[in-house]
Each structure stands twice: as structure tokens, then as C-alpha cells.
mmCIF file as gemmi writes it, N, C-alpha and C atoms, coordinates in Angstrom:
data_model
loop_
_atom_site.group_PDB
_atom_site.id
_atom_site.type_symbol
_atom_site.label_atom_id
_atom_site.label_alt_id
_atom_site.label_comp_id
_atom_site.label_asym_id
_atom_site.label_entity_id
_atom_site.label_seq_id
_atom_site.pdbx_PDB_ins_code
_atom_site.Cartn_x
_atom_site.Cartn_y
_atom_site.Cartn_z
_atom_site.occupancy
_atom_site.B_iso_or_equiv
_atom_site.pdbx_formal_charge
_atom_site.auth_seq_id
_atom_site.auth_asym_id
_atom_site.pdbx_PDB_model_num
ATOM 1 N N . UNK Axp A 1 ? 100.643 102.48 126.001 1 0 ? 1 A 1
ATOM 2 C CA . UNK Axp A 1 ? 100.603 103.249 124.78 1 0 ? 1 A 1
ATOM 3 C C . UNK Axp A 1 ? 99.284 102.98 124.05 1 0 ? 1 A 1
ATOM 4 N N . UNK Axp A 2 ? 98.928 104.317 123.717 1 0 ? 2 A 1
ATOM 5 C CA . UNK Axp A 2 ? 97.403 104.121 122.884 1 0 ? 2 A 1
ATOM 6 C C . UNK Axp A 2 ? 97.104 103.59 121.82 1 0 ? 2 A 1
ATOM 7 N N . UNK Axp A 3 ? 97.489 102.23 120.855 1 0 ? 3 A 1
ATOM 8 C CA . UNK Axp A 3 ? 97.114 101.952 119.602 1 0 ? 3 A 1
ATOM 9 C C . UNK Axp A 3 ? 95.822 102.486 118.604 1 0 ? 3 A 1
ATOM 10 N N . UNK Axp A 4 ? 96.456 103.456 117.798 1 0 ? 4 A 1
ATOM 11 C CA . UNK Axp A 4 ? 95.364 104.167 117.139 1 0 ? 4 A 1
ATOM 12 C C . UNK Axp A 4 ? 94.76 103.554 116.132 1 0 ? 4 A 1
ATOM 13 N N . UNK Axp A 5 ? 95.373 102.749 115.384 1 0 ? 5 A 1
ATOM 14 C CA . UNK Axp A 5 ? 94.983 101.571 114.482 1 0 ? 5 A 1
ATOM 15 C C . UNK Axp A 5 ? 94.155 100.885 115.181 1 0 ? 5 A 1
ATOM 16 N N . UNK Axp A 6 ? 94.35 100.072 116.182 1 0 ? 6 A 1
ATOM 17 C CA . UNK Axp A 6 ? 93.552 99.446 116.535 1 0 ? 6 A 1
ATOM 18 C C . UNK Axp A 6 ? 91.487 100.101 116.674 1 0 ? 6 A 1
ATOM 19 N N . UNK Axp A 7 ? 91.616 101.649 116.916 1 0 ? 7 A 1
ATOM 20 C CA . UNK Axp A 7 ? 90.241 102.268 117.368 1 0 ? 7 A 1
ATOM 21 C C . UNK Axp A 7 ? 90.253 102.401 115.645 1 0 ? 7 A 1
ATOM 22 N N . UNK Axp A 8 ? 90.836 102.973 114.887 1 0 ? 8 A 1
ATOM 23 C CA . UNK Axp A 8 ? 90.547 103.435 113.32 1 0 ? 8 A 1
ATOM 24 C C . UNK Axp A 8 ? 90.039 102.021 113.011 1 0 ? 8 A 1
ATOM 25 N N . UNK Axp A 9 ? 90.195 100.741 113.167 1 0 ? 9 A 1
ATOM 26 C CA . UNK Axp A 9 ? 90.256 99.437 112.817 1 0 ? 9 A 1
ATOM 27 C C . UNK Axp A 9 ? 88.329 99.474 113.122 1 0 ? 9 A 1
ATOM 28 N N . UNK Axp A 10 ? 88.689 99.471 114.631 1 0 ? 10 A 1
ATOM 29 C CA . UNK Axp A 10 ? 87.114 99.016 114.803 1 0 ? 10 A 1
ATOM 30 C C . UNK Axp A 10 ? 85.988 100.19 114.495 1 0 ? 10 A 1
ATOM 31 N N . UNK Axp A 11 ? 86.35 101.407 114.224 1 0 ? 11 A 1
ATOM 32 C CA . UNK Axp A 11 ? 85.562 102.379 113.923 1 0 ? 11 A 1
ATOM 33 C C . UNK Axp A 11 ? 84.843 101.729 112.316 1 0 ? 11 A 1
ATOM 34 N N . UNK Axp A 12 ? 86.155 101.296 111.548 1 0 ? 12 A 1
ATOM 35 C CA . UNK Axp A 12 ? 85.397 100.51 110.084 1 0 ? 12 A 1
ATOM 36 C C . UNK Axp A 12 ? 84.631 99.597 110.447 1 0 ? 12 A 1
ATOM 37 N N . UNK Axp A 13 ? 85.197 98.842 111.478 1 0 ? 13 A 1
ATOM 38 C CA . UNK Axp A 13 ? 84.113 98.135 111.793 1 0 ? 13 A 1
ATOM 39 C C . UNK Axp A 13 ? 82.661 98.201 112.261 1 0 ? 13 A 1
ATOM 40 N N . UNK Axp A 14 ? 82.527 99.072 113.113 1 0 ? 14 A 1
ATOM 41 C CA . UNK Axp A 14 ? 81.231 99.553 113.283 1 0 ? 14 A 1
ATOM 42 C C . UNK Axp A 14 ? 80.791 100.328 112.194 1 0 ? 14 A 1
ATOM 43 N N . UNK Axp A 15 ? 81.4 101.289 111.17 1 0 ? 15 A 1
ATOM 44 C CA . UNK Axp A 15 ? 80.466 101.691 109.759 1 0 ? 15 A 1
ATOM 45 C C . UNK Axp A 15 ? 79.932 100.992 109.274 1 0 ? 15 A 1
ATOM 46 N N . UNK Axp A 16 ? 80.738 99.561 109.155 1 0 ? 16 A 1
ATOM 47 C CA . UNK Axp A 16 ? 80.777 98.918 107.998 1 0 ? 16 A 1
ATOM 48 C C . UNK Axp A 16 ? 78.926 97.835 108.647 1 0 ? 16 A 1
ATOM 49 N N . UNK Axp A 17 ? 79.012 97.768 109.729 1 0 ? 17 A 1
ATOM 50 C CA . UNK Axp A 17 ? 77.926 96.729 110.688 1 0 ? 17 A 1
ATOM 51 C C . UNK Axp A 17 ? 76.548 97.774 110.014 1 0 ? 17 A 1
ATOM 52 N N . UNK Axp A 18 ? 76.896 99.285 110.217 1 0 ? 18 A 1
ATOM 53 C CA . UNK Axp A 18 ? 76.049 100.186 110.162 1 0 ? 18 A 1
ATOM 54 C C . UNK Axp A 18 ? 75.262 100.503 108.218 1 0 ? 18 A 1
ATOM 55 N N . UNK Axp A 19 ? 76.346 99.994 107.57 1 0 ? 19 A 1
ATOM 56 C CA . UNK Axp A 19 ? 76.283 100.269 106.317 1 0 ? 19 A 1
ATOM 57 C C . UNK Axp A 19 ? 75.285 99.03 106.109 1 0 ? 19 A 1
ATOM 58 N N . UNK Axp A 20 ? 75.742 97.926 106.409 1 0 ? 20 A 1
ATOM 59 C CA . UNK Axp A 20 ? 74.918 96.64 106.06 1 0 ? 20 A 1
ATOM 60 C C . UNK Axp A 20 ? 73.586 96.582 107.008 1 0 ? 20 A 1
ATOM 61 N N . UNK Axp A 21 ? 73.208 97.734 107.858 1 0 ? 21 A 1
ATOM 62 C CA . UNK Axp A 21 ? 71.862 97.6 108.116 1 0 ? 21 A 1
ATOM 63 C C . UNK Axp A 21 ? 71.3 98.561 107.183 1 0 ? 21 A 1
ATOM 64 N N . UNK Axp A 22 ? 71.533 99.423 106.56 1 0 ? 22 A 1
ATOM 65 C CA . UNK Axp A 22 ? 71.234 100.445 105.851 1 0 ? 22 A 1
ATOM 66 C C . UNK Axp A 22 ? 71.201 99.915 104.675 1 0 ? 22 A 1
ATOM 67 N N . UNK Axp A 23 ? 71.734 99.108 104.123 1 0 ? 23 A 1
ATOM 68 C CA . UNK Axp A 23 ? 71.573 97.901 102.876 1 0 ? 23 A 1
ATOM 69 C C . UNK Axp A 23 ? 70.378 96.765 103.324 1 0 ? 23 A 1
ATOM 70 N N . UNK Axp A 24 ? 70.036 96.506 104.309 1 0 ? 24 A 1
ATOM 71 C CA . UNK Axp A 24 ? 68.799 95.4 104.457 1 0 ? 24 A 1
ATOM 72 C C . UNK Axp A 24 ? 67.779 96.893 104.142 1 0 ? 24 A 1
ATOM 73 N N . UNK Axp A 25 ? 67.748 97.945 104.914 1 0 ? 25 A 1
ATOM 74 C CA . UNK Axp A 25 ? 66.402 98.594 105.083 1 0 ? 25 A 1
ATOM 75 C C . UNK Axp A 25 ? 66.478 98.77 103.519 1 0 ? 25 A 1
ATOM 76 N N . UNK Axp A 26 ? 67.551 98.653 102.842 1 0 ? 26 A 1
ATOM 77 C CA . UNK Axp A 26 ? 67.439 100.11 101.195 1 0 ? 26 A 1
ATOM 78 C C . UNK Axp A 26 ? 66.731 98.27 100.574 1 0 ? 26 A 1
ATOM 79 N N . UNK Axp A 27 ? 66.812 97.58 101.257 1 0 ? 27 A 1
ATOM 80 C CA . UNK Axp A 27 ? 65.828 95.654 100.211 1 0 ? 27 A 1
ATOM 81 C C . UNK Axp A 27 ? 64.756 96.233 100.706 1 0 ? 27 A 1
ATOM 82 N N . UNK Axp A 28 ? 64.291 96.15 102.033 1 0 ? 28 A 1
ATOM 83 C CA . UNK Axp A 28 ? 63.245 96.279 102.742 1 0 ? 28 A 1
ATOM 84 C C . UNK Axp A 28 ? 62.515 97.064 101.871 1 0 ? 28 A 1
ATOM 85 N N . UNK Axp A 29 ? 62.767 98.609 101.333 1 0 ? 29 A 1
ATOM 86 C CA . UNK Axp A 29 ? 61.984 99.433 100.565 1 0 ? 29 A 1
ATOM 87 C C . UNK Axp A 29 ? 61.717 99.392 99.289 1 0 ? 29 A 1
ATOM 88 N N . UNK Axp A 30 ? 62.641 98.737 98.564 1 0 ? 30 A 1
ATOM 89 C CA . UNK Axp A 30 ? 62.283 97.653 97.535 1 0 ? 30 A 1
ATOM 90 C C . UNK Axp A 30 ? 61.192 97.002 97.248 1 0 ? 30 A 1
ATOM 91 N N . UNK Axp A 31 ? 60.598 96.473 98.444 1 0 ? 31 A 1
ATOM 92 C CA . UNK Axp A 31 ? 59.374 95.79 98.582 1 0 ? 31 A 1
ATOM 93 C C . UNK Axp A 31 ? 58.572 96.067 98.69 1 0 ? 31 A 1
ATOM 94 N N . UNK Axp A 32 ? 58.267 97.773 99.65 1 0 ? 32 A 1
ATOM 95 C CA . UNK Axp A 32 ? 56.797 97.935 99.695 1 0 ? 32 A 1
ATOM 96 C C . UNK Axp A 32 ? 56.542 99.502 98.509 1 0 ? 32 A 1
ATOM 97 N N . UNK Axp A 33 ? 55.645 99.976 98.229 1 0 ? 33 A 1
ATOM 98 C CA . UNK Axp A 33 ? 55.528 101.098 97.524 1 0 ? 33 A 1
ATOM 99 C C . UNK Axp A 33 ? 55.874 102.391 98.814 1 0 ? 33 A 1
ATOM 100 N N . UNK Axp A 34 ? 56.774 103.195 98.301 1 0 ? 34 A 1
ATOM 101 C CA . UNK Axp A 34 ? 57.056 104.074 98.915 1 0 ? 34 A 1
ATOM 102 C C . UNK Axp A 34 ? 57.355 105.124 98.215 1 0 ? 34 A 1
ATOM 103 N N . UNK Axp A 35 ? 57.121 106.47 98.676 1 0 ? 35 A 1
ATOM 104 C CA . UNK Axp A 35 ? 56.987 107.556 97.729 1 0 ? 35 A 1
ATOM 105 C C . UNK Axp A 35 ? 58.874 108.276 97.443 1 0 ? 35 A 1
ATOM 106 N N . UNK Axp A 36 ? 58.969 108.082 96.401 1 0 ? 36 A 1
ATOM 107 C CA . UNK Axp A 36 ? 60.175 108.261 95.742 1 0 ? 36 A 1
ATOM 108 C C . UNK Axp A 36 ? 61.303 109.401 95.847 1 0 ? 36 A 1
ATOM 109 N N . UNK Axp A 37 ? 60.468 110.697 96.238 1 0 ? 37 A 1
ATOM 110 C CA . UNK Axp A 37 ? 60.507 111.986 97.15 1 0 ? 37 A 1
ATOM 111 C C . UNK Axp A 37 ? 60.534 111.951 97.982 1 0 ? 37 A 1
ATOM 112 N N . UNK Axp A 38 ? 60.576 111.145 98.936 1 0 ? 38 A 1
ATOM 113 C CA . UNK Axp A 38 ? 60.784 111.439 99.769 1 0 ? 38 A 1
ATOM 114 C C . UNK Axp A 38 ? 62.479 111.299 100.77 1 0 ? 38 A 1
ATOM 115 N N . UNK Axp A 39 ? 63.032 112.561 101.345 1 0 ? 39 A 1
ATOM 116 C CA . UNK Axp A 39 ? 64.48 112.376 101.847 1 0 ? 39 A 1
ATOM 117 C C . UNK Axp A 39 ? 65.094 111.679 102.137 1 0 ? 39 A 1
ATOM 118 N N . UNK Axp A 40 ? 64.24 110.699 103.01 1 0 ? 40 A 1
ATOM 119 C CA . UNK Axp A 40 ? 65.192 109.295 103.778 1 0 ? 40 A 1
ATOM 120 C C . UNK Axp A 40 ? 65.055 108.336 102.615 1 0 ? 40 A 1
ATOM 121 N N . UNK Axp A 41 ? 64.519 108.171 102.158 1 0 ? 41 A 1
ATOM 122 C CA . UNK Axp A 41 ? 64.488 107.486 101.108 1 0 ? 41 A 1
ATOM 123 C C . UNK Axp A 41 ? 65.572 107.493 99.811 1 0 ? 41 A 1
ATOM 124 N N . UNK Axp A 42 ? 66.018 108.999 99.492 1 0 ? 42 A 1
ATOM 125 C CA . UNK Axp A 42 ? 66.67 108.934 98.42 1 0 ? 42 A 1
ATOM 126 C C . UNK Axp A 42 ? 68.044 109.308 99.076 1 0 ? 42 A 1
ATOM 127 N N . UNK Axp A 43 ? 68.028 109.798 100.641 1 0 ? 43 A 1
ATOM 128 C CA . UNK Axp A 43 ? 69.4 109.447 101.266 1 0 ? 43 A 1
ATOM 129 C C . UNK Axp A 43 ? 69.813 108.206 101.122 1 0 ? 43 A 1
ATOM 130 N N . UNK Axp A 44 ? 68.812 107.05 101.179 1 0 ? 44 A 1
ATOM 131 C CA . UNK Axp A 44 ? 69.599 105.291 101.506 1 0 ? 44 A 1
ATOM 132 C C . UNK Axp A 44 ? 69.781 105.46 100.186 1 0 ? 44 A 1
ATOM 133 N N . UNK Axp A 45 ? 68.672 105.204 99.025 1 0 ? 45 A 1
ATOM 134 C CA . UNK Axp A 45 ? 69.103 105.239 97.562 1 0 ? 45 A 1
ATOM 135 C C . UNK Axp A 45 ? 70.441 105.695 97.344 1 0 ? 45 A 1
ATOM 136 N N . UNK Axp A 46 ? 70.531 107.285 97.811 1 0 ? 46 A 1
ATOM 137 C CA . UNK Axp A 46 ? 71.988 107.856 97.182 1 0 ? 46 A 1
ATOM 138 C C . UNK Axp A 46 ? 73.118 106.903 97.842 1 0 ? 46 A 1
ATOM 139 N N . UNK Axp A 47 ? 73.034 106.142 99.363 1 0 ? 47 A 1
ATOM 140 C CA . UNK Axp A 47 ? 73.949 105.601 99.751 1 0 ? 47 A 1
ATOM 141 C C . UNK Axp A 47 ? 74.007 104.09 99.241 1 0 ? 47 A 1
ATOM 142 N N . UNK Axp A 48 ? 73.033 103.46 99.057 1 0 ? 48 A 1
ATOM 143 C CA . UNK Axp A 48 ? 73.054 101.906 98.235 1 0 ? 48 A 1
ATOM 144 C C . UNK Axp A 48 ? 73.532 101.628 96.754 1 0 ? 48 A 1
ATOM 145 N N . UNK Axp A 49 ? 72.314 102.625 96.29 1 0 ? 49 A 1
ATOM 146 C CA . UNK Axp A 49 ? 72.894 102.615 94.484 1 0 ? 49 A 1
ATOM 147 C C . UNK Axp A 49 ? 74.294 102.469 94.143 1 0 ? 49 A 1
ATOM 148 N N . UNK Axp A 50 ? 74.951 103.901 94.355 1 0 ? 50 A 1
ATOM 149 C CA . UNK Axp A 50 ? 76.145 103.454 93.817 1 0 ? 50 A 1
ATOM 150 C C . UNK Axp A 50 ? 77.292 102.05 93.879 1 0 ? 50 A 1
ATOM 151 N N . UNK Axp A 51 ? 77.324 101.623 95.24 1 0 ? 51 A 1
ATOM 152 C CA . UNK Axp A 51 ? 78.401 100.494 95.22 1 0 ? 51 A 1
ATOM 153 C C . UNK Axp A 51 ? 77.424 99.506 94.382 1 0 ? 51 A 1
ATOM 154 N N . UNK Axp A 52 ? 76.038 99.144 94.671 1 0 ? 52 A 1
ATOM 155 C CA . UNK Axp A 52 ? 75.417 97.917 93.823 1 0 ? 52 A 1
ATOM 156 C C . UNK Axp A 52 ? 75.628 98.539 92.556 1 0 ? 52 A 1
ATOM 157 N N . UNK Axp A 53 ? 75.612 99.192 91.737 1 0 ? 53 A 1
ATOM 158 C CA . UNK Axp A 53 ? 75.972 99.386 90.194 1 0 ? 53 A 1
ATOM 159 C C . UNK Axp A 53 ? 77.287 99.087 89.729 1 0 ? 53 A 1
ATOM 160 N N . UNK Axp A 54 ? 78.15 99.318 90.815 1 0 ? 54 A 1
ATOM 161 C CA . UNK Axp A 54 ? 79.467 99.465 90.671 1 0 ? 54 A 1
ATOM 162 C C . UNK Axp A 54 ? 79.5 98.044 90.45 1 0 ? 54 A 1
ATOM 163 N N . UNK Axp A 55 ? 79.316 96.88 91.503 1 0 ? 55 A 1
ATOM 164 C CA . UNK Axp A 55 ? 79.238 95.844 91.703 1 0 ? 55 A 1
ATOM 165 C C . UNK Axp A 55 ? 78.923 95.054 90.736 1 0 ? 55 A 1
ATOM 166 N N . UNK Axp A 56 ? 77.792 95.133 90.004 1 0 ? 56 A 1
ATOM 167 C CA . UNK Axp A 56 ? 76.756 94.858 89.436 1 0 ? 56 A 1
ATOM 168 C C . UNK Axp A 56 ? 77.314 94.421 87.573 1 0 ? 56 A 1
ATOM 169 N N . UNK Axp A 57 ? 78.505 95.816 87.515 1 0 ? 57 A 1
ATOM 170 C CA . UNK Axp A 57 ? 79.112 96.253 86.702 1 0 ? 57 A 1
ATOM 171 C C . UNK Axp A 57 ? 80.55 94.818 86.035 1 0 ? 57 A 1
ATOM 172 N N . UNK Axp A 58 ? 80.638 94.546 87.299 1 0 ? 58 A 1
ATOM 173 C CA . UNK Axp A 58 ? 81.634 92.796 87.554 1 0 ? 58 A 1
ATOM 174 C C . UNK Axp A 58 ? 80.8 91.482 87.294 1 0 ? 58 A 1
ATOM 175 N N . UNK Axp A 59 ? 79.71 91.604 88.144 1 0 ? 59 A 1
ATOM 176 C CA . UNK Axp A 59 ? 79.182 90.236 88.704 1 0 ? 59 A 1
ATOM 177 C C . UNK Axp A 59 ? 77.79 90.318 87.846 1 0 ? 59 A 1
ATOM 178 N N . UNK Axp A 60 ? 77.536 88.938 87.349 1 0 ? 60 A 1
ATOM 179 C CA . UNK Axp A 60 ? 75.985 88.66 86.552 1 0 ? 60 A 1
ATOM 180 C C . UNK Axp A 60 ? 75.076 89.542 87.642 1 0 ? 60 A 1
ATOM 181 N N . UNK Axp A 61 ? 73.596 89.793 86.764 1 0 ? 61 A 1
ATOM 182 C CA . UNK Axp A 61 ? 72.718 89.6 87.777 1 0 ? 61 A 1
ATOM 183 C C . UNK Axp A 61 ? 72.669 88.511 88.457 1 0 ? 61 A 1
ATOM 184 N N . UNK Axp A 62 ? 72.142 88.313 89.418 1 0 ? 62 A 1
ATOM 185 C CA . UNK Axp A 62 ? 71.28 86.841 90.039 1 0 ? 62 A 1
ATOM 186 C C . UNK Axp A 62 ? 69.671 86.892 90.802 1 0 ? 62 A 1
ATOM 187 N N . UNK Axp A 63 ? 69.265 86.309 89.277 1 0 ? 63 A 1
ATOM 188 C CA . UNK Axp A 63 ? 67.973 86.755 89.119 1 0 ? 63 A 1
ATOM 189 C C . UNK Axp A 63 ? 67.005 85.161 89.297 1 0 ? 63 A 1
ATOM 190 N N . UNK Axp A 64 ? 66.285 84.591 90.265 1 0 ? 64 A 1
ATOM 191 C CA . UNK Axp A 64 ? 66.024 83.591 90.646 1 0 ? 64 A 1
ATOM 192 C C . UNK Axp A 64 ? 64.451 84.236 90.345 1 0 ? 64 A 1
ATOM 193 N N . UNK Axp A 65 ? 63.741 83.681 89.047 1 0 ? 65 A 1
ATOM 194 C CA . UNK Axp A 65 ? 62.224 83.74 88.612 1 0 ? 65 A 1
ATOM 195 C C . UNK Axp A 65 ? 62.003 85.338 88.769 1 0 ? 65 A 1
ATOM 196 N N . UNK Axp A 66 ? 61.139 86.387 89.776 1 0 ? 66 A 1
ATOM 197 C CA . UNK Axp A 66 ? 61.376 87.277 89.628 1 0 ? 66 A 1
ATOM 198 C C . UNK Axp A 66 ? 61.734 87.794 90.925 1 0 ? 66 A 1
ATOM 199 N N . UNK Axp A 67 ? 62.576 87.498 91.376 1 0 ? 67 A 1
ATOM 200 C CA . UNK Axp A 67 ? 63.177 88.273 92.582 1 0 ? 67 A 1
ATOM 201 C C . UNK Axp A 67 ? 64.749 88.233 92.072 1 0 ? 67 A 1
ATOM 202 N N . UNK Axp A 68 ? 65.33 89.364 92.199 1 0 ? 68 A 1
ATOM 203 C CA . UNK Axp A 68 ? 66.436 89.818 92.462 1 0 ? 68 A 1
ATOM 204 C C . UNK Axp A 68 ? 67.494 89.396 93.711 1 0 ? 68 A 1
ATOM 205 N N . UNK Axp A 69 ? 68.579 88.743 93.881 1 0 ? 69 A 1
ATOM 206 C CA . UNK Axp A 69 ? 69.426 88.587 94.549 1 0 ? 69 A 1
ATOM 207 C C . UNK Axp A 69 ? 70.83 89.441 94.433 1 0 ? 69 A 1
ATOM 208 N N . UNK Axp A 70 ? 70.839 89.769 93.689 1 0 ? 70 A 1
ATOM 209 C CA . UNK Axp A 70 ? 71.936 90.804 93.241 1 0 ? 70 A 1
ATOM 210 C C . UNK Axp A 70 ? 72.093 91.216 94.123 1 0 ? 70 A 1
ATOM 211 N N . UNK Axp A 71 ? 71.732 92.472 95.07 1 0 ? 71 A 1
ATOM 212 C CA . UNK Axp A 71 ? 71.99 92.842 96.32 1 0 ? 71 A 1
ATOM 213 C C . UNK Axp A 71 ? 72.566 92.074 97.306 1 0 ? 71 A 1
ATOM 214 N N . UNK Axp A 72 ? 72.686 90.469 97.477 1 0 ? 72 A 1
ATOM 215 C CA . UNK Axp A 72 ? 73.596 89.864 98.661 1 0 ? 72 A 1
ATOM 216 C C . UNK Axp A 72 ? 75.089 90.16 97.921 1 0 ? 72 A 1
ATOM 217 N N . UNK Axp A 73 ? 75.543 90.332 96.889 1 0 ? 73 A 1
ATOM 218 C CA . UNK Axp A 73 ? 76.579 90.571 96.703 1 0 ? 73 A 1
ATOM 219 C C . UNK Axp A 73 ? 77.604 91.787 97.409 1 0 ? 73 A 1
ATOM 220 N N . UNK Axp A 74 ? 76.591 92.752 97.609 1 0 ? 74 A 1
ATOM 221 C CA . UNK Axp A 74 ? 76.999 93.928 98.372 1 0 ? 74 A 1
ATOM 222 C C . UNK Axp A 74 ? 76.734 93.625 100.053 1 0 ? 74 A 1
ATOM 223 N N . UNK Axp A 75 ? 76.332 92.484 100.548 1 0 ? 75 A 1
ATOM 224 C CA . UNK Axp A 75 ? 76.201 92.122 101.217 1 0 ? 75 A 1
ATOM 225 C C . UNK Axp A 75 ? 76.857 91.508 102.03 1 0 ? 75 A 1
ATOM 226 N N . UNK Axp A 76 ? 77.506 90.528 101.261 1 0 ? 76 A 1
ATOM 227 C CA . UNK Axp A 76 ? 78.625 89.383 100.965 1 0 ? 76 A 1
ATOM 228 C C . UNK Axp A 76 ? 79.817 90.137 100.93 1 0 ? 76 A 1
ATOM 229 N N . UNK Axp A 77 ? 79.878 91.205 100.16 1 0 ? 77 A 1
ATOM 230 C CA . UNK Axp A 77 ? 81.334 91.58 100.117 1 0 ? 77 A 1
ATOM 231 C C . UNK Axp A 77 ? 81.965 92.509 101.397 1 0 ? 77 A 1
ATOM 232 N N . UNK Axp A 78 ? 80.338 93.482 102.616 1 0 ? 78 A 1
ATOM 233 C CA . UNK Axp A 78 ? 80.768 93.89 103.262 1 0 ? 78 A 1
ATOM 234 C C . UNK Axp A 78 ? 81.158 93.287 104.486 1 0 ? 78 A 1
ATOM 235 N N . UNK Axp A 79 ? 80.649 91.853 104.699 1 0 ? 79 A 1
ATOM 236 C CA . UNK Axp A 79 ? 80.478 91.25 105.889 1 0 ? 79 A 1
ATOM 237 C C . UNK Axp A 79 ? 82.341 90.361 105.412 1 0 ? 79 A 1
ATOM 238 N N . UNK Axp A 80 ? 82.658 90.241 104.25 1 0 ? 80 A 1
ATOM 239 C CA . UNK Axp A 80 ? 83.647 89.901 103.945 1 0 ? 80 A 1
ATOM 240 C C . UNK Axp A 80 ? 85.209 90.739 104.227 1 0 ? 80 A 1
ATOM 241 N N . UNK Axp A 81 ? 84.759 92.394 103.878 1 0 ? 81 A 1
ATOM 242 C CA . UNK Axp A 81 ? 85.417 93.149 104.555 1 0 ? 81 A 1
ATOM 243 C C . UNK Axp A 81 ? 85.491 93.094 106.034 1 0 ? 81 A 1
ATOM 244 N N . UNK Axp A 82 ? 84.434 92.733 106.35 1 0 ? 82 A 1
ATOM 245 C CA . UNK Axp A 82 ? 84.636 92.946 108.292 1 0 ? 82 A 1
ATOM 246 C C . UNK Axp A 82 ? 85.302 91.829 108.729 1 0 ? 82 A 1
ATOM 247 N N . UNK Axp A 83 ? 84.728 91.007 107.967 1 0 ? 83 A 1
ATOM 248 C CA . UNK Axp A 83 ? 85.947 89.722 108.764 1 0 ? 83 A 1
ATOM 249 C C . UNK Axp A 83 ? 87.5 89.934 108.455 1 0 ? 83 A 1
ATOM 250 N N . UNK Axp A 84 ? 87.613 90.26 107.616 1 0 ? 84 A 1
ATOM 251 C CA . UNK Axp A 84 ? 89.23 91.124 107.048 1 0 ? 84 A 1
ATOM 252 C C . UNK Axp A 84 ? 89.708 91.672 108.482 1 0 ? 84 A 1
ATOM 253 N N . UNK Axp A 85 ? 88.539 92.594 108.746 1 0 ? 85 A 1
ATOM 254 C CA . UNK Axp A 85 ? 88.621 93.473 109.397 1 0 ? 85 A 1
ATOM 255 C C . UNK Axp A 85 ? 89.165 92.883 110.671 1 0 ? 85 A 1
ATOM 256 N N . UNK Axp A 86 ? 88.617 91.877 111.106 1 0 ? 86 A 1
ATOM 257 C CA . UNK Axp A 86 ? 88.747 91.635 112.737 1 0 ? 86 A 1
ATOM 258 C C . UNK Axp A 86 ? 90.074 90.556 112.655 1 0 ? 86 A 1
ATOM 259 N N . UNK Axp A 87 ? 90.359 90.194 111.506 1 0 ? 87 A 1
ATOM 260 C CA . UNK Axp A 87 ? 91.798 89.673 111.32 1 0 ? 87 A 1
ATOM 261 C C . UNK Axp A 87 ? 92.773 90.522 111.394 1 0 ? 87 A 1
ATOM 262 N N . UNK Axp A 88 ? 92.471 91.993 111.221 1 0 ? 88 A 1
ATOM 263 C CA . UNK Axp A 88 ? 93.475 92.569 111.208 1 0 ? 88 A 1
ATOM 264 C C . UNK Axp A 88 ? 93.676 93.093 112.214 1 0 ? 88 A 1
ATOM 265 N N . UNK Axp A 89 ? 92.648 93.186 112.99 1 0 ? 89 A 1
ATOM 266 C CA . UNK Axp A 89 ? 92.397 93.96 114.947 1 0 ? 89 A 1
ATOM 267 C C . UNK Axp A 89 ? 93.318 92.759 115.674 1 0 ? 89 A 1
ATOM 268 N N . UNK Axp A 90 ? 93.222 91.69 115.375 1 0 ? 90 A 1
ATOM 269 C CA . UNK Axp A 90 ? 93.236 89.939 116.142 1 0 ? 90 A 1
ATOM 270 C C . UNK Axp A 90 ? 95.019 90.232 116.045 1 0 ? 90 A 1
ATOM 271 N N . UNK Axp A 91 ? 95.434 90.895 114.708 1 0 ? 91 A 1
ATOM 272 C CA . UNK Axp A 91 ? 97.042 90.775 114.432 1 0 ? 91 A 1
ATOM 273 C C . UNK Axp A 91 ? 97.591 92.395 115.402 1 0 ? 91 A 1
ATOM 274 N N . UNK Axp A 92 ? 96.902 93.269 115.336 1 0 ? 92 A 1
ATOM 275 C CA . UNK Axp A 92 ? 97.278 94.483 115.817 1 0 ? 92 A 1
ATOM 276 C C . UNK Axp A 92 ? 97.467 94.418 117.236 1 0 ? 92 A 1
ATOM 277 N N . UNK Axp A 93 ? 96.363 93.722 117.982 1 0 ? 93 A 1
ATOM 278 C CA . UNK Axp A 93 ? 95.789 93.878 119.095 1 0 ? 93 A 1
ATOM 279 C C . UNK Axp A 93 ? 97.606 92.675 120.056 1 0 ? 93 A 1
């Protein structure tokens, strides 16, 4: 018998792997000057911004001299979901 939970399970799981590389590149651009107009750019923006505000909205900044850490929080919380995640594949499976 085909357990469908189990593929819906790891499908979050692979978004979620996919989301948190798309959260290093949206730091990565942070860092260098990049033109603000441009699509891929305000695609990651439109996809990063919101949960870090949301986030942001709970938790202090964490602001170490002038660099920003704030962002491992969204970081932290997705790699936190995935381990959820593979606890719950580990119980299904």
C-alpha cells in the first residue's frame, strides 16, 4: 500500500531544504550592491521578507556591532521544522 503522507511528508521536506537555500542567497544579496529592479531579485525579496518581518515582529533584533543576525532566526526555525519533519516520516514510515 502506497503511504501518501509519507511522499506529502518528504515533499515539505525538500521545499523546506529549498526555501533555506533561497534564504542564504536572499543574505548573500544583502551584501553585495545589486540593482533593486531587478526580477530575481525582488522574487527572493518577495519570498524572504515576509516570514523575517513576521518573525522579527516576536523576536529582538540581533544586532552584533553592525551586522545583522536576525535572519538565522528564519533559519533556525526552518531547519527546526525539518527535523519535526523527519520525526514525523521516522513515526509514519
Amino acid at each position: 500500500m502506497v503511504n501518501y503522507l509519507a511522499y506529502f511528508v518528504q515533499f515539505l521536506m525538500i521545499a523546506l531544504e529549498i526555501y533555506s537555500w533561497v534564504f542564504i542567497i536572499y543574505i548573500l544579496l544583502s551584501w553585495f550592491p545589486v540593482d533593486p529592479n531587478n526580477f530575481l531579485v525582488k522574487f527572493i525579496r518577495g519570498l524572504c521578507e515576509p516570514p523575517y518581518k513576521f518573525i522579527l515582529r516576536f523576536l529582538p533584533p540581533l544586532r552584533i556591532g553592525m551586522f545583522d543576525f536576525s535572519i538565522f532566526y528564519v533559519i533556525i526555525l526552518i531547519y527546526l521544522l525539518r527535523f519535526l519533519l523527519q520525526l514525523l516520516l521516522r513515526a509514519i514510515i
